[in-house]
C-alpha positions in Angstrom: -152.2 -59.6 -233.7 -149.5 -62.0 -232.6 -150.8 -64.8 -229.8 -148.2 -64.1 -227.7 -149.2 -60.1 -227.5 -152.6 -61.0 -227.0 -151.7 -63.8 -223.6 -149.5 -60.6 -222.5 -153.0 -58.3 -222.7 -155.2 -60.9 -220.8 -152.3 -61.6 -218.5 -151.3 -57.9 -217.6 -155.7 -57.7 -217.2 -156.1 -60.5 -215.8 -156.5 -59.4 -211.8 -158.5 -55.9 -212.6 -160.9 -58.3 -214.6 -161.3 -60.8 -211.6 -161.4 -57.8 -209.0 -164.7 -56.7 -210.9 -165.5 -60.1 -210.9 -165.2 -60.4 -207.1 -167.3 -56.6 -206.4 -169.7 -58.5 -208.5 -169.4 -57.1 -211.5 -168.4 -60.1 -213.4 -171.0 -58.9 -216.7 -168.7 -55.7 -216.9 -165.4 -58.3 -217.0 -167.2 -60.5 -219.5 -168.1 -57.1 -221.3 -164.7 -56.0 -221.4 -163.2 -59.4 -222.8 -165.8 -59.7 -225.8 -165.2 -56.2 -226.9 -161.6 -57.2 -226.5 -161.4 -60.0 -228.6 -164.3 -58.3 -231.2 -161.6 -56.1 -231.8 -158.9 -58.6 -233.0 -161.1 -60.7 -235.1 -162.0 -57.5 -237.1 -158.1 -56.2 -237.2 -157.6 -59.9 -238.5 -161.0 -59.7 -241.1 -158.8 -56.5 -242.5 -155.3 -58.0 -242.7 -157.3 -61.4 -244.4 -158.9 -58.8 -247.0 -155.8 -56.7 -247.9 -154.1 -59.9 -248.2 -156.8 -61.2 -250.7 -157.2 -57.7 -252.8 -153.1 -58.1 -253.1 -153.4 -61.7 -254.5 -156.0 -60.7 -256.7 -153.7 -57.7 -258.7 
């Protein structure tokens, strides 16, 4: 995932994230992010991997 696509996602979330912040509800926002960026590192572990397994042949 490009860096600029991923500062569009946190921009474009960036108020619903501090509006459950501000109800108090800043463990669902911190929730939300992790999952977030668990997601890209393992669509980058797989890109990194097919990469590899294509050097390799």
């Amino acid at each position: 995932m490009k860096s600029r696509h991923i500062i569009v996602i946190l921009i474009i979330f960036a108020w619903p994230l501090y509006y459950l912040y501000e109800l108090q509800l800043g463990a669902v926002s911190f929730l939300l992010l992790a999952i977030f960026f668990l997601y890209i590192s393992i669509k980058e572990m797989k890109k990194l991997k097919s990469e590899k397994s294509q050097k390799g042949d």
